[in-house]
C-alpha positions in Angstrom: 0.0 0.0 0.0 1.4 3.3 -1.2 1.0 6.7 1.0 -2.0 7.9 -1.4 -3.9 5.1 -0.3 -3.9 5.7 3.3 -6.6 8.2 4.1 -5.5 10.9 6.2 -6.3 11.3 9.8 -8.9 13.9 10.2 -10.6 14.6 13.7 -12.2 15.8 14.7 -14.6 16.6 12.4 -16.9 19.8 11.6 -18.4 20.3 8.2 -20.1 23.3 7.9 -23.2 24.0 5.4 -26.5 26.3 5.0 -28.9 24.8 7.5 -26.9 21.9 9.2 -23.3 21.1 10.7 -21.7 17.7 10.9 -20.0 17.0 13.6 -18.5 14.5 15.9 -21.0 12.3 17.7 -20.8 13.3 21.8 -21.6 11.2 24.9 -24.4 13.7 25.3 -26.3 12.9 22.1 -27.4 9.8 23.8 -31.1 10.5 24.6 -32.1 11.9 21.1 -30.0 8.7 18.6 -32.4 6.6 21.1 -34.8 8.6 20.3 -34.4 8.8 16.7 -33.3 4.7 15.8 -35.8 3.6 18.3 -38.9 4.9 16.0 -39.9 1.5 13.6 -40.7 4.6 10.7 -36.6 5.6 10.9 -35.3 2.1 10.9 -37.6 0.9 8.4 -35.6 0.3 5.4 -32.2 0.2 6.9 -30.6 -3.0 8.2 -31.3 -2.0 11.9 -33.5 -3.0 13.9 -35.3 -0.5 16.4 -32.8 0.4 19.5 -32.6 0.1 23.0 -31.1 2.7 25.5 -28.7 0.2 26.3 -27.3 -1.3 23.0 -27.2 2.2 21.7 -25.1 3.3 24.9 -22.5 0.7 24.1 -22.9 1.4 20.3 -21.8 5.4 20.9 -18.8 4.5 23.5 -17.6 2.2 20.6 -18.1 5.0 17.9 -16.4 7.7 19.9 -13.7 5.6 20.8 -13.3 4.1 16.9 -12.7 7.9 16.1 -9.6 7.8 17.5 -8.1 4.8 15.6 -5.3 5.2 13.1 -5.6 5.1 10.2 -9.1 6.6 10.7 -11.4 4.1 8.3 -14.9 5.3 10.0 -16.9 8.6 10.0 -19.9 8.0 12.2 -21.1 12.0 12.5 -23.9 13.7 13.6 -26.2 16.0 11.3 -26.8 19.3 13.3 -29.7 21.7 12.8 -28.6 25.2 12.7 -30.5 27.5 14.3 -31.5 25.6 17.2 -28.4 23.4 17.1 -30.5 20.3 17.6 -29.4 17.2 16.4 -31.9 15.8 13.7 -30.0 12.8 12.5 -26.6 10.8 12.1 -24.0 10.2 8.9 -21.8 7.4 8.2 -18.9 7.2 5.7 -16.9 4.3 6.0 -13.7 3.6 4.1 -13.2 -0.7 4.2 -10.5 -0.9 2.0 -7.9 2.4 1.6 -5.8 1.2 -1.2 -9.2 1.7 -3.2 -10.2 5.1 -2.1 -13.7 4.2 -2.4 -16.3 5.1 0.7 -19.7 4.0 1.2 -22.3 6.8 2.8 -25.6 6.2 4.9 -27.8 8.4 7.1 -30.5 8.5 9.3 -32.9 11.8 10.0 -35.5 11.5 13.1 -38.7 11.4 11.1 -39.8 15.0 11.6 -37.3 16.4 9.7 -37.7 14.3 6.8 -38.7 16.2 3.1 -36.7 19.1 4.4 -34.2 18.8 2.3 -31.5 18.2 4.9 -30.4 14.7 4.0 -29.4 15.7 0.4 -27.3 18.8 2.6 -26.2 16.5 4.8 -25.0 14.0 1.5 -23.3 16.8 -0.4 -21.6 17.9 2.8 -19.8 14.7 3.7 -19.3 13.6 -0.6 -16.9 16.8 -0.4 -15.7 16.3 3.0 -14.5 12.7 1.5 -13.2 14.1 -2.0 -11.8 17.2 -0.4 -10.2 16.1 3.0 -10.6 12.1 2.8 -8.5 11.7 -0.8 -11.5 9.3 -1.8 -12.0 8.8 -5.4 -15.5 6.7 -5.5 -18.2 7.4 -2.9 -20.9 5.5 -2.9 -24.3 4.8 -1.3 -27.6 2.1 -1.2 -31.0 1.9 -0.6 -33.7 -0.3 0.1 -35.8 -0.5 -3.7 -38.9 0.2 -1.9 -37.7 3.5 -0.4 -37.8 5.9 -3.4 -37.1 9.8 -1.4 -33.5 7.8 -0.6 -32.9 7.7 -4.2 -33.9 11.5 -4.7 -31.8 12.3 -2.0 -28.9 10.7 -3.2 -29.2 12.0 -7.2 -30.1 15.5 -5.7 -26.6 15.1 -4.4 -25.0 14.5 -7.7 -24.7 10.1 -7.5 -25.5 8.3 -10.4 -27.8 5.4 -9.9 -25.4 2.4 -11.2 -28.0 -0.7 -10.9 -29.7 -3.0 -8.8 -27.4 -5.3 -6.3 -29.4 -8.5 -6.2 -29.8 -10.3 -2.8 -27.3 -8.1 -1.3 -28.3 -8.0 1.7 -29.6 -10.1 4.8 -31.9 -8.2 7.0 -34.9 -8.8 8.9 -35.6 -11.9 8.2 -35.0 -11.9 4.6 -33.0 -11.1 1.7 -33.2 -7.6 -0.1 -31.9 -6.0 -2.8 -30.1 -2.5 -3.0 -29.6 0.1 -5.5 -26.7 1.5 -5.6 -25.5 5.4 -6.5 -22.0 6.6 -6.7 -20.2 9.4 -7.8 -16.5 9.9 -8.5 -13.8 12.4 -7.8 -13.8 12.9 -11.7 -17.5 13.6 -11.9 -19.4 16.8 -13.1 -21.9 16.5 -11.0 -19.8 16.1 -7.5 -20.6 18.4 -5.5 -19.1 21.6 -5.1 -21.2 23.9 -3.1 -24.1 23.1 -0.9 -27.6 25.1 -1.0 
């Protein structure tokens, strides 16, 4: 593995756009993620079940303690409502293997602030955040087929829908499919403001 393959180390973490921040996950955003993942509308389509105040306790010492590792390889951040500074949702990009610069996106809003346009601001955020800081060259994301707004979210952030994965996921009981979006480095349509 060459040095342009290890991602660099970047924490902690602030991304500043119009409406929201993203920022490091804190012990004291307990209550409301317990809030948020344990609504059966928020983990709906996501390979989650709803949460407990306990497993999401250990969950969030593990996260804030993963932030620390070197090379960092996970971006567990929280999406931050300006004006009241409330925290409406969280945003993951993980990066499994660095030699490929690629990262893989998901997100979760509480279900109140859903249509508001601050998951696609929350998406363009962290796709420059991973071209700009990060070094990535592919970013990528899924969703469940039945979850449509996910999809708009994701091409109102500049991906490109690429296809269907079949089967590619256990969950719930079942298998599911996935569409997947990406967008590359290279792209036109990577973001390069927010708004």
């Amino acid at each position: 593995m060459n040095d342009s393959s290890v991602p660099p180390i970047v924490h902690p973490v602030r991304v500043e756009g119009a409406a929201i921040v993203l920022r490091e996950l804190a012990e004291t955003d307990l209550d409301v993620l317990v809030a948020i993942f344990s609504d059966p509308l928020v983990v709906r389509y996501i390979a989650l079940d709803p949460v407990t105040a306990e497993a999401e306790a250990v969950w969030l010492a593990e996260t804030i303690a993963a932030a620390t590792v070197t090379p960092r390889t996970q971006y567990h951040l929280s999406i931050e409502h300006r004006p009241g500074q409330s925290l409406v949702g969280t945003l993951r990009l993980g990066i499994d293997r660095p030699e490929h610069r690629s990262g893989e996106i998901g997100y979760a809003l509480a279900r109140q602030w859903w249509g508001k346009g601050l998951a696609t601001e929350a998406v363009r955020l962290v796709v420059r955040f991973g071209f700009d800081q990060l070094r990535l060259h592919r970013i990528w994301a899924t969703h469940h087929p039945d979850n449509p707004a996910s999809g708009r979210v994701l091409q109102k952030a500049g991906m490109t829908l690429e296809g269907r994965l079949r089967g590619h996921m256990y969950t719930k009981g079942a298998w599911r499919d996935s569409l997947c979006y990406a967008v590359l480095e290279t792209d036109d349509t990577r973001p390069t403001s927010v708004g």
